[in-house]
N, C-alpha and C positions, 0 to 999 in steps of 0.2 A: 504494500500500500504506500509509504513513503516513497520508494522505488519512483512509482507512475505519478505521484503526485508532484516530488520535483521535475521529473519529466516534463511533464503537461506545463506546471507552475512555475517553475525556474525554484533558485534558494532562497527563502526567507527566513532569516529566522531572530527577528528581531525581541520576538517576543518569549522567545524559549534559546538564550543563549547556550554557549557549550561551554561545560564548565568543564574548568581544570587547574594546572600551576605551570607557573613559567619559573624554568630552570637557565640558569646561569653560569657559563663556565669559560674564563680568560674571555676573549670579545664579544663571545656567540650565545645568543641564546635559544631556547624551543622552548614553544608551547608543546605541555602534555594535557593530551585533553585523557579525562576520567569518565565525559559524559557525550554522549554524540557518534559515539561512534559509527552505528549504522548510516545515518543523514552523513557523516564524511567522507565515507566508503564509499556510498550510492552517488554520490556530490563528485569524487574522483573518480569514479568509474565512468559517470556522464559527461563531465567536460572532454574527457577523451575522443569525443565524437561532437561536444560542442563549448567553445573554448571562449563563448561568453558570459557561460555559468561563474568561471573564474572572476570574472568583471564586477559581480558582485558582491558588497560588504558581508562579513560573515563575524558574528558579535559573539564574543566569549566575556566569561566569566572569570577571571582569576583567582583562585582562593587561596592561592598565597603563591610567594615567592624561595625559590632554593637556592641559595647560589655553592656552586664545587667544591670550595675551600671551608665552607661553613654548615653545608646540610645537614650534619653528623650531629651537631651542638644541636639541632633542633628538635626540643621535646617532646611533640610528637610524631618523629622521626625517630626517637629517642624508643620510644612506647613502642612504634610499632614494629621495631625493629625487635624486640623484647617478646611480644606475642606470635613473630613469623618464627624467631627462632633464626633469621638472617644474619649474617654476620657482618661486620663494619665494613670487610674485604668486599665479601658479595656485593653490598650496598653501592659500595664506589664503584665497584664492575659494573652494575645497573646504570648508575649514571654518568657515567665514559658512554657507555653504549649508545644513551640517547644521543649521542652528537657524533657518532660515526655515521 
C-alpha cells in the first residue's frame, strides 16, 4: 500500500517525519534513521526509475546527536550497551561501519 501510494503520490511526508540520530565522526556525518524504513526503501527503489522523487524535501526527526570520540560516555548508550550485553569494541565497530 505505501508502495503504490508514493507511486501514484510522489513523497510527502511532512506530517509523519522519520525519526532517528545523527552521528558524527572527524568531518562526516549520517543520519541513522530508526523509523521509516519501508517509505525509504520504497522512496529509493522509485527514484531509480524516476529521479524527481529525489527533488523533494524529506523531514526527519533527530532524537539526539552521537559524535565518534564521545558516544561511549553516553548514558544511555551506557545502558544499552549493558542490556545487549555489546561490548565497547563491538560498539565502535558498529559505528566505523556507518560511514564506510
Amino acid at each position: 500500500m505505501i508502495y503504490f501510494n508514493i507511486k501514484k503520490n510522489g513523497f510527502s511526508n511532512l506530517e509523519s517525519p522519520i525519526k532517528g540520530y545523527l552521528l558524527h565522526k572527524d568531518n562526516e556525518f549520517r543520519f541513522l534513521y530508526t523509523d521509516g524504513n519501508r517509505r525509504l526503501g520504497i522512496l529509493g527503489y522509485l527514484s531509480k526509475k524516476n529521479k524527481k522523487l529525489l527533488e523533494q524535501d524529506i523531514y526527519v526527526d533527530i532524537r539526539g546527536e552521537f559524535f565518534a570520540e564521545s558516544f561511549l560516555n553516553n548514558s544511555e548508550v551506557k545502558e544499552n550497551l549493558n542490556k545487549s550485553g555489546m561490548s565497547s569494541d563491538d560498539a565502535k565497530k558498529w559505528f566505523d561501519n556507518v560511514f564506510r
